[in-house]
N, C-alpha and C positions, 0 to 999 in steps of 0.2 A: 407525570408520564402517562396520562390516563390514555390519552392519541393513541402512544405506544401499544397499548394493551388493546383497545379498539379495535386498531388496526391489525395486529394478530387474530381477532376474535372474529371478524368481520372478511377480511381481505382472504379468500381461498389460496389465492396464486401467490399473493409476497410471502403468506405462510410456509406453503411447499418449499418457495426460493430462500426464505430465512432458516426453516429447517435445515436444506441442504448446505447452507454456507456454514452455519455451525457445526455440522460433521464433519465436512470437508476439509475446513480450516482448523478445528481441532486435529485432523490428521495429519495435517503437513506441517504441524511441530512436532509429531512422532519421528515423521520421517528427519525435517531438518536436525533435531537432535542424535538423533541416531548413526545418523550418517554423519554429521562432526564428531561426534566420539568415536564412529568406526574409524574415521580419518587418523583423530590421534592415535589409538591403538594402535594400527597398523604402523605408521612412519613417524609418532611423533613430532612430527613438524608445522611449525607454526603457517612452514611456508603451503604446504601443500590445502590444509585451513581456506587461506585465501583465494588458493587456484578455485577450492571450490564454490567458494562467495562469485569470484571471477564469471568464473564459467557460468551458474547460475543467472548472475546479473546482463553478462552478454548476450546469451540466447535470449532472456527475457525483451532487450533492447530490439534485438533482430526478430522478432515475432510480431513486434507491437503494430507497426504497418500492414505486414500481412493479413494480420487479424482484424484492423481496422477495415481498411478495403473488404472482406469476406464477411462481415458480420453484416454492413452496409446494402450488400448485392445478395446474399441468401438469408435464411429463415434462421432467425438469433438461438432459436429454443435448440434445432438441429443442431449447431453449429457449439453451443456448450455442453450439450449433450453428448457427441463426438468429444470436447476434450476433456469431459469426466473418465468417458472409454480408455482412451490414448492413456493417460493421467491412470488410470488401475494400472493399465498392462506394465507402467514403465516404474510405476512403483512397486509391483510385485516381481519386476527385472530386479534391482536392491538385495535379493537374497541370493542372487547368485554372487553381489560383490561379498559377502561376506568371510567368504574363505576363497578370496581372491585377491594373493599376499602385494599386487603393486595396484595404486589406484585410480587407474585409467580409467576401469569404469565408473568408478562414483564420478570421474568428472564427463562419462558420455552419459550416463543416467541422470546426472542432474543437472545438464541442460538441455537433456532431450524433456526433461520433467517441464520447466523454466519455458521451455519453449510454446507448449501446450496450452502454459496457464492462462496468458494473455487471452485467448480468444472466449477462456472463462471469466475474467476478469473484468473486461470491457463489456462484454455481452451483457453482463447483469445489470453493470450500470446506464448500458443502453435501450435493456428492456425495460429498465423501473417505471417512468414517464405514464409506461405500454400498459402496465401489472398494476399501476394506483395510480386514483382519479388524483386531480390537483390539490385537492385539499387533504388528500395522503399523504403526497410527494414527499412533503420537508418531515414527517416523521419518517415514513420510509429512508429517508435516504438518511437523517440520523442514527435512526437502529439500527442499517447497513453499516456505519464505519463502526460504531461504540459496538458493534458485535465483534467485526475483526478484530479489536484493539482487546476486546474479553478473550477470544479464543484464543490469542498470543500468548496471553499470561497463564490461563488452564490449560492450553494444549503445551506450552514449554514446561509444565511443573510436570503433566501426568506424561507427557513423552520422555521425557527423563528419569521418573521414577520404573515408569512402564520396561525401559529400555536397559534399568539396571537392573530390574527384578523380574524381569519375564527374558528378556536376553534380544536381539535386534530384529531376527525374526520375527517376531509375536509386533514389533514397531513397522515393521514394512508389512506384512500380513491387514493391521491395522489401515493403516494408509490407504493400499490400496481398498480395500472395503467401504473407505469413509467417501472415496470420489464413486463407489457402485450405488451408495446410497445418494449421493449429488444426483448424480444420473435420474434415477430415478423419481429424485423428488420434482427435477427441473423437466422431465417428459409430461409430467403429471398436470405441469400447466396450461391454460387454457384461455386464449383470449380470441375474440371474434375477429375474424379475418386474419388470424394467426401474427407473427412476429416477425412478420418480414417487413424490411420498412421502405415505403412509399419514394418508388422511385422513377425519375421522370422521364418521358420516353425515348428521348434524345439521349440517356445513360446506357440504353443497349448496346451501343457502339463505341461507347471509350473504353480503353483500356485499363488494366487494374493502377499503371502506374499514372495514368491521365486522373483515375479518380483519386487515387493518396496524395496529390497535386493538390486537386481540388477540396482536399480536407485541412490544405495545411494554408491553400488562397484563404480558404473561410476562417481561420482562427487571425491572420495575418489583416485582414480588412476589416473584425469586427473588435473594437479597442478591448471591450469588457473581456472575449477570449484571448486577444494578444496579454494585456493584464495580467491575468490568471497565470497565461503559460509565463511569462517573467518572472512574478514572484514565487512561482513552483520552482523555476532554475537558480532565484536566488536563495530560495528556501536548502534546494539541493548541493550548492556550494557547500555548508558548512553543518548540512544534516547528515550525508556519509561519512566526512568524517569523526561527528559526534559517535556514531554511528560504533565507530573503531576506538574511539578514546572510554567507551564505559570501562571495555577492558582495565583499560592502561589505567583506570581512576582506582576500581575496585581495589586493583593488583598491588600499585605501586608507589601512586600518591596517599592512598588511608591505609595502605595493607591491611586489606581485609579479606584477602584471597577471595577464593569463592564464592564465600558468605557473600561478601563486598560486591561483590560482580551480580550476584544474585539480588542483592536489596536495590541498588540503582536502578537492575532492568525493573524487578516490580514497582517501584515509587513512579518511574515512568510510565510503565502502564496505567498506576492509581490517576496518574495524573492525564494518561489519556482520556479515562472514561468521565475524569469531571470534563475536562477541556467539548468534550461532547456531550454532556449535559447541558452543560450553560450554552453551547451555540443551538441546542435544541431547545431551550426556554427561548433565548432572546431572537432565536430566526423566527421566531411567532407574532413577534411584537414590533417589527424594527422593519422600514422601508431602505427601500433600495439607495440612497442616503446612509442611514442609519448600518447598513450591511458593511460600505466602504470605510466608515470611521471604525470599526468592529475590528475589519482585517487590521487597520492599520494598529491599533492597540494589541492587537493578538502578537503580530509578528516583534513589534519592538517588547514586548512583556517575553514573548518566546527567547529573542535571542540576549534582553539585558537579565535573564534570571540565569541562561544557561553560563556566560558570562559571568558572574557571580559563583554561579556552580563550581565552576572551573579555579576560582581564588580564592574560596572558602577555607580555614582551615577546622571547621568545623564539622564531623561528619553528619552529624543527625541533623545541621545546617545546610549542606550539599545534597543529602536528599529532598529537603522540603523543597529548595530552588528547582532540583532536577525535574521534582513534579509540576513545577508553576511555572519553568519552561515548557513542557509537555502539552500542561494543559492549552498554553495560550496555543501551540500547532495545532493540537486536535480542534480549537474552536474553529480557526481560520480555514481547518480543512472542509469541517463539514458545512461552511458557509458556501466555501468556493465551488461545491460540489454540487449544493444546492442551483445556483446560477447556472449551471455546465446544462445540469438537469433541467431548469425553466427557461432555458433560452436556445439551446442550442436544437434545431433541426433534425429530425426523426432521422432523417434520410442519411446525416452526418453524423448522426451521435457516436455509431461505432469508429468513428476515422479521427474524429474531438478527443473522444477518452482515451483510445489507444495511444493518440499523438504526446498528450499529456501526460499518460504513465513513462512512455518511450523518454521523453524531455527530465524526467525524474533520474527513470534509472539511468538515464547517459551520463548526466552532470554526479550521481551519488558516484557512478563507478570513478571517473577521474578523482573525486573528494575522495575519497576512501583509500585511492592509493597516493594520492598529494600525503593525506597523513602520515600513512605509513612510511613513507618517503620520510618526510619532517621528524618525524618520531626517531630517526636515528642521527637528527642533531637537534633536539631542542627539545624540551619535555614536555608532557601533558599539558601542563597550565596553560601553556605557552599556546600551543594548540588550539586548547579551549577560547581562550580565548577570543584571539580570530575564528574561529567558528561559531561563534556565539555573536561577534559582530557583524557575519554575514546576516545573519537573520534582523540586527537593527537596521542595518542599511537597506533591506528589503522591505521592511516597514514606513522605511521613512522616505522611500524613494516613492511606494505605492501611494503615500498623503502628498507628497510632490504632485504626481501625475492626477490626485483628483485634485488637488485645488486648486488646478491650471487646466480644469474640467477637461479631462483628456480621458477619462473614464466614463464613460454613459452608458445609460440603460438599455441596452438592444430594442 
């Protein structure tokens, strides 16, 4: 990991941008935490839980175009900087739900949150390219996921601890602080001729809906991004409702209550950060060949381990799988990220990433409530199962389409 280290040490600007993504996203497990446990408290119900996954996941969907068009036509550094802002104000809104006894607002504060994030989202990963030279990129952009995948597990332990021993205020207080420090770290950046991205003269005149058009012509006509965005919607088939089944594993199938609940999300995590190890060894060594037979091992290791998981009756056996599903997603992601990032078009980057987070979260939300649906006739296993063979069938359909060379190199 020496790159890694290098490139902190060396890099001024991805420094500032990796600072701010680890305060930031350590914060937004304070907030998510807090506000799920405000949720039970107030109404105990499972159902209202989900409104706010719901709501969450909707606005995130309905931003993602916006964002992408906007990031593409103005300056990226403004434009995440603006929704750091936005992102304090509506996090430090959260203390008013707190002795506010029905929960309307937790579901208008967190998709006004949800809705913001996107244009912080997208923006980063279409400044990265901007912010380090090419022979940065592939560690850049693995430090960027294996950080998110860190901050999940620390920011969900210390938002929860934070939230039972400091009380929910002191969790929303925090939040919004961590996006005042984003702010700040991402103003602080600096690149010659700034971070707007190169657009051509004939784009003065089209319309925002003419260019989201033209972001979705360019993923549809170049195979490598039609690719990408398939096996993200087949990935997302049977990832939302994995998604929903930890629960139901922890709880029901090993009863392990909390505890149970609690060791699966961390084994997952464990297994994120190898699953981005290993695509950060081997995306150093491996040509654009060598990248396509990668995904393809990834996604059927992903979904015959989760598969497994799912019909194990072994618990300390159902963790190990649960990680070595994990990891084979995490490898495939920061592969496929890499490509997005070396091939795709400055000018499109913002309307590519956003389009691809949008294709994610559309396909998790129907998964998610497919299960839940399912789940009051058929049990976990049953579940898992299929959902763990969405993810082989996306593996083995992506070696399908390359070795009927229908995947090329841009």
């Amino acid at each position: 990991m020496t790159g890694v280290v290098a490139l902190l040490e060396r890099n001024r600007n991805y420094r500032r941008t990796w600072i701010g993504q680890v305060v930031s996203e350590v914060g937004d497990y304070f907030n998510n935490v807090a506000v799920l446990a405000l949720a039970m408290e107030k109404s105990g119900s499972g159902l209202v839980v989900s409104g706010l996954l719901l709501s969450r996941a909707i606005s995130a969907v309905a931003a993602a175009p916006v964002a992408g068009v906007l990031l593409d036509r103005f300056d990226r550094r403004a434009i995440m900087v603006a929704s750091d802002l936005v992102r304090a104000l509506v996090a430090a809104g959260f203390l008013l739900a707190i002795h506010q006894p029905h929960p309307w607002l937790l579901y208008a504060l967190s998709a006004a949150l949800m809705f913001a994030s996107p244009f912080f989202t997208s923006g980063r990963a279409a400044i990265l390219p901007s912010i380090a030279s090419a022979e940065e990129l592939h560690a850049a952009n693995s430090l960027t996921q294996i950080t998110s995948w860190a901050t999940a597990s620390v920011g969900a332990l210390a938002g929860g601890y934070g939230a039972a021993k400091l009380g929910y205020a002191w969790a929303f207080v925090a939040n919004a602080a961590s996006f005042l420090v984003s702010a700040a770290c991402v103003w602080g950046v600096r690149v010659p001729g700034g971070l707007r991205a190169v657009r051509a003269p004939s784009a003065a005149s089209t319309t925002s809906w003419q260019e989201y058009r033209e972001g979705l012509a360019y993923i549809w006509s170049v195979p490598l991004m039609l690719g990408i965005a398939v096996i993200s919607f087949g990935w997302a088939l049977g990832g939302g409702a994995a998604q929903v089944l930890f629960a139901l594993f922890g709880e029901t199938v090993f009863h392990r209550g909390p505890a149970g609940i609690g060791s699966i999300w961390g084994f997952a995590s464990i297994g994120l950060l190898l699953g981005g190890a290993v695509a950060y060894v081997a995306g150093r060594r491996i040509g654009f060949a060598g990248y396509k037979r990668l995904v393809t091992l990834c996604y059927v290791t992903h979904g015959v381990a989760y598969m497994l998981f799912s019909q194990t009756g072994s618990y300390p056996a159902a963790l190990l799988w649960m990680m070595l599903s994990r990891a084979g997603m995490a490898a495939a992601s920061v592969m496929n990220t890499a490509q997005l990032l070396r091939h795709t078009p400055d000018r499109l980057r913002g309307r590519v990433f956003s389009t691809m987070e949008s294709v994610r979260w559309s396909v998790m939300i129907v998964s998610m409530a497919a299960a839940g649906i399912a789940s009051q006739r058929y049990g976990p296993r049953a579940i898992g199962l299929v959902a763990g063979a969405f993810g082989v069938v996306t593996g083995l359909g992506w070696a399908w389409c390359d070795r009927g060379g229908r995947i090329r190199e841009p």
